[in-house]
N, C-alpha and C positions, 0 to 999 in steps of 0.2 A: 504494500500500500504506500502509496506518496504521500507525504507530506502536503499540510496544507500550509497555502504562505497569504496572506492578507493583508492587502497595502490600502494604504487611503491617500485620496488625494481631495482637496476643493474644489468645487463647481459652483458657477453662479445660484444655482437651484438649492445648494448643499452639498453636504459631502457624497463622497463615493468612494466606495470601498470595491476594490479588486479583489476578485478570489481565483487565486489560482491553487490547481490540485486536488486532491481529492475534500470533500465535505462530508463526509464518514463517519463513526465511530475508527475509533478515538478522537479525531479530532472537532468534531462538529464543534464540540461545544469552544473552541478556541473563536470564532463567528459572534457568538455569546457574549464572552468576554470583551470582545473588542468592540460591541457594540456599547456595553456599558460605562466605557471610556468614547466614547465617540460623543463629543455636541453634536445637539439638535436640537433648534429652535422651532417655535410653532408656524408651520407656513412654507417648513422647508421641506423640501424632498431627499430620502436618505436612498440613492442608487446602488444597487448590488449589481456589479460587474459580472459577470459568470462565462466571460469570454473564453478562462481561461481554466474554467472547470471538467475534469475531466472525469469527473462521478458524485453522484450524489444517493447516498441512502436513505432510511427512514429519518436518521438521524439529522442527517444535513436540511433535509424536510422542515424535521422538528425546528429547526436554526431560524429555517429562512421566515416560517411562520413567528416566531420570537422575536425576528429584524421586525417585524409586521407591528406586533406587538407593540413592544417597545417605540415606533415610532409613532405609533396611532395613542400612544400615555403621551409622548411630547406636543401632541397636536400635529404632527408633520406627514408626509407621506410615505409611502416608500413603492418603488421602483424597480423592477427586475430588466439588465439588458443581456444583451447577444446570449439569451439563454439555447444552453448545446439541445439538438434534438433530442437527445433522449433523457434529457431533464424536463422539456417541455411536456413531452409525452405522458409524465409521472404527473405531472403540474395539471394535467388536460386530465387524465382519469378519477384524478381524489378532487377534480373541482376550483384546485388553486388558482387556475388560469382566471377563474372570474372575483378574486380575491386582490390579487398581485396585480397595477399595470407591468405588460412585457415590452420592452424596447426591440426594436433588432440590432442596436449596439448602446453604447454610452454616452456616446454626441446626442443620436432622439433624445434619451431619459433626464438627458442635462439642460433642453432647451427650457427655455421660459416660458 
């Protein structure tokens, strides 16, 4: 299993966090964590990258619904981009797709 690595960068919308590698057990909840340290004010949009995602299981699920969470107690949004086909596919059968906006990359999710 790969490693997961998590970068944030700022966007006029908010931040945005890059995920690259797996979103898994053991690491999902490293996602968690780093949301907890991430600002977010009310109004902003919190982007999750997944360009660079190369699997996601229950667990990672678990996460992304938590980014969800977590953003929706700050008042702010949250946005899913360049999610991999067979992340979407997972996203499209449990329902998530009508929960989550999806980008097809991070420029859409960032716009104003």
């Amino acid at each position: 299993m790969s490693q997961l690595r998590i970068t944030a960068r700022d966007a006029v919308t908010g931040p945005v966090l890059e995920i690259i590698g797996e979103l898994a057990y053991p690491h999902a909840a490293e996602l968690t964590d780093r949301l907890l340290t991430t600002t977010l004010r009310p109004g902003q949009r919190l982007v999750l990258d997944l360009a660079g995602l190369d699997f996601c299981d229950s667990s990672g699920i678990s996460a992304l619904i938590a980014a969800r969470n977590l953003a929706h107690a700050a008042r702010a949004d949250v946005a899913l981009a360049a999610v991999p086909a067979h992340t979407l596919r997972i996203l499209r059968v449990v329902g998530l797709d009508q929960i989550f906006a999806v980008h097809p990359d991070s420029d859409a999710a960032t716009r104003p």
